[in-house]
N, C-alpha and C positions, 0 to 999 in steps of 0.2 A: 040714531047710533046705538042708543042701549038695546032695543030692539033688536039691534042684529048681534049683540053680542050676546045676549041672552042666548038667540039661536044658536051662535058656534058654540058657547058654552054647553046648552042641550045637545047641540051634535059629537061633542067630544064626546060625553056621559054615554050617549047609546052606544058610540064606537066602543068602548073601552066596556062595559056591560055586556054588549054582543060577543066579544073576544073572550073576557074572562067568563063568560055562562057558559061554554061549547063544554060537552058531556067528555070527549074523546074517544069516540065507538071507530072513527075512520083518521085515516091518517094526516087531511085537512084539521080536522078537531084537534087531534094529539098536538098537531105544529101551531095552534090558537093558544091550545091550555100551556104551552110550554114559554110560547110569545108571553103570554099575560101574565107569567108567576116572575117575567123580568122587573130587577127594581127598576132599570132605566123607560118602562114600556110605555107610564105617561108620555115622558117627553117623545118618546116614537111616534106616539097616535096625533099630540100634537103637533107634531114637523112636518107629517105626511097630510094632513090637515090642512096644516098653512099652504103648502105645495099645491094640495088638491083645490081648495078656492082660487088660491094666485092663477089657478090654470082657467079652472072656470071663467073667472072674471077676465082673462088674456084673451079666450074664445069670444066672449059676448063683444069685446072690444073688436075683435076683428071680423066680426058677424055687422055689428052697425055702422063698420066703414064700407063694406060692401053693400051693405045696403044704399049707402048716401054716398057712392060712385065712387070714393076715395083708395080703392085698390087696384088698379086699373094694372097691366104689366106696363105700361108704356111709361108708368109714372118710377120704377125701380130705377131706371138710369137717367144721368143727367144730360144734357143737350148735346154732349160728346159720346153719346154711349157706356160713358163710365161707372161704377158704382161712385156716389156719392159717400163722403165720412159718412153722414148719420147710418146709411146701410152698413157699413161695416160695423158700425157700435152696435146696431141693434142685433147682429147677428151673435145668439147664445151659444153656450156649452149643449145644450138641448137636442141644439140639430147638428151640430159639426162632428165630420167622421175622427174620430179618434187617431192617431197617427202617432207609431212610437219608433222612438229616436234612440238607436242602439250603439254605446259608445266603442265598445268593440270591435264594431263595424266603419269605425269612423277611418278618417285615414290618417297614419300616424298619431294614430289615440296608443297610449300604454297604461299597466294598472303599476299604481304603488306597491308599498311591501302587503299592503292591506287588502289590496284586491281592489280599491276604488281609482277609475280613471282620470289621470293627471290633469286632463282636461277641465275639473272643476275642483284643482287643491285652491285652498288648504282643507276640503273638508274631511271629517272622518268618520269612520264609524262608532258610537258611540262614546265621541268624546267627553272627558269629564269636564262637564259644562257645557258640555256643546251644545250641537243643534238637537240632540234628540235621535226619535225614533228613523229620521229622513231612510237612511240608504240601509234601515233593516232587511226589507225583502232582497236586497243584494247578499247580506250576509248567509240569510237563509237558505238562497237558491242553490239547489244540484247543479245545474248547469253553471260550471264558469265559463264557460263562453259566451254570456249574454248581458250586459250591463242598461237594462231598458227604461228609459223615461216618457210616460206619455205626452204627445206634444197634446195639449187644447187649444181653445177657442182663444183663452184669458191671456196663454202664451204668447200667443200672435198678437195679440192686442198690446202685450208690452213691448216685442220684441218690433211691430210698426211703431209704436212713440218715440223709440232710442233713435230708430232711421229717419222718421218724421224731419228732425231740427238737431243742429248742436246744440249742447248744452240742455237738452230737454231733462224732465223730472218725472218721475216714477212711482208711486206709491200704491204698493202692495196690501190687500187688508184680505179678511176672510178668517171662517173659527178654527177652531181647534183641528186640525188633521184634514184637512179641505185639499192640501198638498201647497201652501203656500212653497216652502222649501224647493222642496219640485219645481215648480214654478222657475224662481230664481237659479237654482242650478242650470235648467236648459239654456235660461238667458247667456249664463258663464261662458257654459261648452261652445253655444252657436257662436256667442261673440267674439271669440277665440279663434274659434274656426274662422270665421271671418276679418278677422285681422289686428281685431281691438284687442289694447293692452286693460287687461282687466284686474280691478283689484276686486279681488274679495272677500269679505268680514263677513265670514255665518257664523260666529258666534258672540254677537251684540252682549248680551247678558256677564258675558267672561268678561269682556272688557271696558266694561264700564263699573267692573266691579273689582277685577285681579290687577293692576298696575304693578303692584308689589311699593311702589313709592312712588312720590311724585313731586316735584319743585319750578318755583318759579323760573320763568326766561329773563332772566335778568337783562342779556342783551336788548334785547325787543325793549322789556319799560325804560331801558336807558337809551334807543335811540326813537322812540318812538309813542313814549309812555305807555301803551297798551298792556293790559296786564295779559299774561299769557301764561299756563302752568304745563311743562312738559312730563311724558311718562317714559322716560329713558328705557325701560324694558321692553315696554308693548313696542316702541319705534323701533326698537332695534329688531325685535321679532315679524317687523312687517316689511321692510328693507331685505330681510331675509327667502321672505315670503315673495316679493317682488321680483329677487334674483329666481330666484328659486323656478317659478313660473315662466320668467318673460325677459332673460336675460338676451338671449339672440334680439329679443326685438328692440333692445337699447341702444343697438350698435348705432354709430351716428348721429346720437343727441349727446345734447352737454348742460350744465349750469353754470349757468356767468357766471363772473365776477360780482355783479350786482344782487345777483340770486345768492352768492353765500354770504356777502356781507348783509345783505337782510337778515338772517336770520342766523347767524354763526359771530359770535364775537373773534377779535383778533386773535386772543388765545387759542381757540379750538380751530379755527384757520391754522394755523400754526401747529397743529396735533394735526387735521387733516394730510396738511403739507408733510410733514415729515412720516406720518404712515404711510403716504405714498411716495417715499422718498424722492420728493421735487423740491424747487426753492421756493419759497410762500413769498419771495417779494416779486415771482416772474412767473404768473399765469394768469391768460384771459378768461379762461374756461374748462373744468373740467369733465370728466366724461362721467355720464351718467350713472356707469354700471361700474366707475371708482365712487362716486359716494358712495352706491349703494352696499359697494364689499366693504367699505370702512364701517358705517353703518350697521351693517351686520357683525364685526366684528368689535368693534369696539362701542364697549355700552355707555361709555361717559360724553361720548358725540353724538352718538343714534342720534338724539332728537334731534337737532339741527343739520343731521344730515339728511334724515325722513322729510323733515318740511320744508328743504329744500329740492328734494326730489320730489315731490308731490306738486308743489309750486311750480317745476320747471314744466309736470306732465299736463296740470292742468291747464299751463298758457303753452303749452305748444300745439304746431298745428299739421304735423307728419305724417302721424297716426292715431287714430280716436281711441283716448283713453276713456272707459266704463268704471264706473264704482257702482259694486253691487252689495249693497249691505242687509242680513236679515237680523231678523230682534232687533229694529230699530229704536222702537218704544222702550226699548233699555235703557237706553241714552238718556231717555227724559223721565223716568221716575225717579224717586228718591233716590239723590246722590251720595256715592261711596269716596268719593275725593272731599278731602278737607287742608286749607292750608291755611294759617295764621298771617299770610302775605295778603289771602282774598277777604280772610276773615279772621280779625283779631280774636274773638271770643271762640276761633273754632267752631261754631254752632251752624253755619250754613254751610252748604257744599258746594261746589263748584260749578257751575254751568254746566254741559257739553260745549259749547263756544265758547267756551275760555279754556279748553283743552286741547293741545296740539293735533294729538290723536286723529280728535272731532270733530273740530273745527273746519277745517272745509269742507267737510262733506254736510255737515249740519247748514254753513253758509250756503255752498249751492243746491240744499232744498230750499232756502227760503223761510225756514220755520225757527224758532229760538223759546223757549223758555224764561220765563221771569221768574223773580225771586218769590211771586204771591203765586206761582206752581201755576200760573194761564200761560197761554202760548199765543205769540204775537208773529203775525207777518212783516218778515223783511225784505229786502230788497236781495234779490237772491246771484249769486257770483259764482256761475258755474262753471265749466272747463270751457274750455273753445272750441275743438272739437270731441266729442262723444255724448253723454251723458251720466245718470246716477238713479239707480232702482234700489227701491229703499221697502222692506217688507215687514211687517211686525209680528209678532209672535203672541200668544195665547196661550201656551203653555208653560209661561215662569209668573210666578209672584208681581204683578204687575196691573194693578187699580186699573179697574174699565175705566172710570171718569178720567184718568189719564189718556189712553190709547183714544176714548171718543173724543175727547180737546184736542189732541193731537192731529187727528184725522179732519175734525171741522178743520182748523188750523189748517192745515195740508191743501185744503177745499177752497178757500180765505187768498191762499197763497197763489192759485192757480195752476198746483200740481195736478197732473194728469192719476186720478186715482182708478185703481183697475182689484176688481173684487173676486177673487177666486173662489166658484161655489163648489158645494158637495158635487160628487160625480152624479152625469146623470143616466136612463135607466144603460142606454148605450154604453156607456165608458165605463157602466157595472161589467157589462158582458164582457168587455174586451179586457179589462184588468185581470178578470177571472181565468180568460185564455192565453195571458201572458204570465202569470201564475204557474196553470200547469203546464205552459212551454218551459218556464224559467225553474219548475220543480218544488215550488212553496208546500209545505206545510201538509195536508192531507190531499190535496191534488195532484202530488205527485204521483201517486200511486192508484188514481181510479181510473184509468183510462176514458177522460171525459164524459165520465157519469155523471159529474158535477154541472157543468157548464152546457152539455148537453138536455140537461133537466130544468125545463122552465120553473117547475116549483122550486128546485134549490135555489137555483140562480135568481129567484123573487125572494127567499126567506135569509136569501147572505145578503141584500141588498135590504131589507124590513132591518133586519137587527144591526148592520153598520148607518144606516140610514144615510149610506152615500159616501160616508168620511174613506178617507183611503186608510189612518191605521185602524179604525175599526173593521171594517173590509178585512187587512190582514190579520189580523184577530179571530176574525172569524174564521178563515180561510186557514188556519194552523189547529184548531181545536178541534 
């Protein structure tokens, strides 16, 4: 083993030596000296490194199955002619044709005040705290006619686990700018399009940090002891969010009787009732899309009427509700909730699972957090019909040794985890021509002298090293 690393180590040294020594007489040298004077150019030489052995070693493997009869065609399908899972899982980002998903093409797709399609609110453009960089190249592009998402390999790999089972589980990982977001978004749009009432949270980080306040369920510990701390603002802002999106699809559902007194004391029964000017001693059940407008409107019930709306979605069986949450790893680093009812000394903070907010979505992944900051599997209680895709983020304040426990956890749990890699050399090309179709940045204006040029199109592919926003980074400059 030191033996070979010694070698990669020598082979890094002459790569990174060969690069920075070129004189620049021709204009391969000039594009070396200019590569080599980057501060990030180590880590370039090492990723394409890692890349180029992992490939190597892929070939030699598939070099001495054929040798030892093990690639046979006859062996791809199983005894029905079908692709087997493991074909499907083995099939990479590598070889799959790129295919992009244009929301303005869609039917009955419309754009907000913002320019982003309704199809995947609430999310924004650069909100404050938000998701980030995600729907910049939307901001950027000349063409408003064109709202483009590449579909991948990893896409389809989450969007079969959702259809696979009810109640399936989802877990999203990959670095920094890889397109996780992307990723989840198309999940939104398609699942949408297809029927499912979808929530979703792209900005984890906001809210597990902005509540504005936060108080105990006092109902809940008096009929049930469980402790429970609600966040009256965010509930009320997600009720909103629910109408907001997927109000025609409520038509038809209700919440018991038994579903409000779970989680609604007589008193706020009695404030429902009368906002909705009915008698609080004569109904079986209300309609979904009345919580949800009280709910939104009045912030001293929200919570009890969000988690009873949420309760009703994820045990009913009509139509498949989706919970799609990103910056999940939010949820589980150091916590921003403190209450004197959890903890007298105030010094520890709150779970995720002991937050209304959190709480079922945290229950039906299966994973929880302890107070010694490890992460334990439990017994996991997901909706009936749909699922829950759950993605994590990389670009907030947020301890690797966290997000890695998390992920074993997630592993532990038997959640289906799905890794989104840098783009590969394919998915460079066609981003670049969706680029200057969409009018990004300096492509707009060369009449495919970019993308037509193999050298460019290899030197914007060396310096983003695959990430989609370094890509556009490059691709504006």
């Amino acid at each position: 083993w030191n033996q070979k690393q010694d070698a990669i180590d020598n082979l890094f040294e002459m790569v990174v030596d060969a690069v920075k020594g070129q004189k620049g007489h021709d204009d391969d040298d000039l594009i070396s000296v200019v590569i080599g004077s980057q501060p990030s150019f180590p880590k370039l030489v090492e990723r394409a490194l890692e890349e180029y052995l992992q490939s190597v070693v892929k070939d030699e493997q598939m070099s001495f199955k054929k040798k030892e009869g093990g690639d046979d065609d006859d062996d791809d399908d199983d005894e029905g002619g079908r692709h087997t899972a493991s074909d499907e899982k083995n099939t990479s980002d590598k070889g799959a044709i790129p295919v992009f998903v244009d929301f303005m093409k869609t039917k009955g797709s419309t754009l907000d005040e913002e320019g982003v399609p309704k199809l995947v609110y609430p999310i924004k453009i650069h909100s404050k705290g938000g998701p980030g960089r995600m729907l910049e190249d939307w901001e950027l592009s000349a063409n408003d006619n064109t709202r483009r998402i590449m579909g991948r390999q990893c896409i389809r790999e989450i969007a079969k686990s959702i259809e696979a089972a009810d109640g399936s589980r989802v877990y999203v990982t990959g670095r920094k700018g890889t397109g996780k977001t992307a990723a989840l978004l198309s999940i939104v749009a398609s699942a949408r399009l297809s029927g499912h009432i979808v929530l979703f949270l792209p900005d984890g980080d906001r809210l597990s940090e902005r509540g504005f306040y936060i108080e105990p369920n006092k109902h809940l510990k008096a009929s049930t002891g469980e402790k429970l701390f609600d966040l009256p603002v965010l509930s009320q802002e997600i009720c909103g969010q629910l109408m907001e999106a997927h109000s025609k699809d409520f038509e038809g559902m209700d919440v018991s009787n038994e579903c409000l007194q779970k989680w609604m004391s007589d008193k706020d029964i009695i404030k429902l009732m009368k906002a909705l000017e009915r008698d609080s001693e004569d109904y079986a059940s209300i309609a979904l899309t009345d919580i949800l407008k009280i709910g939104t409107d009045t912030v001293n019930i929200a919570a009890g009427c969000y988690n009873a709306a949420i309760d009703t979605l994820m045990n009913q069986t009509d139509k498949p509700f989706t919970v799609v949450m990103d910056e999940f790893n939010s949820y589980f680093d150091h916590g921003h909730y403190f209450h004197m009812e959890y903890d007298p000394a105030v010094s520890r903070p709150i779970p995720s699972h002991k937050i209304n907010l959190f709480q079922p979505f945290v229950n039906a992944m299966g994973v929880q957090k302890s107070d010694k900051d490890s992460f334990d599997a439990v017994q996991s209680v997901p909706m009936k019909l749909g699922g829950i895709v759950a993605g994590i983020t990389e670009s907030h304040a947020i301890k690797q040794i966290f997000t890695n426990a998390l992920t074993d956890a997630m592993n532990e749990a038997g959640v289906k985890i799905v890794d989104v890699p840098p783009f590969s050399h394919l998915e460079v090309e066609h981003i670049l021509a969706n680029f200057e179709i969409a009018g990004i940045g300096r492509l707009r204006f060369d009449r495919g002298e970019t993308v037509m040029n193999k050298q460019e199109v290899a030197y914007l592919r060396m310096v983003s090293g695959g990430y989609g926003q370094s890509l556009l980074d490059a691709s504006i400059m």
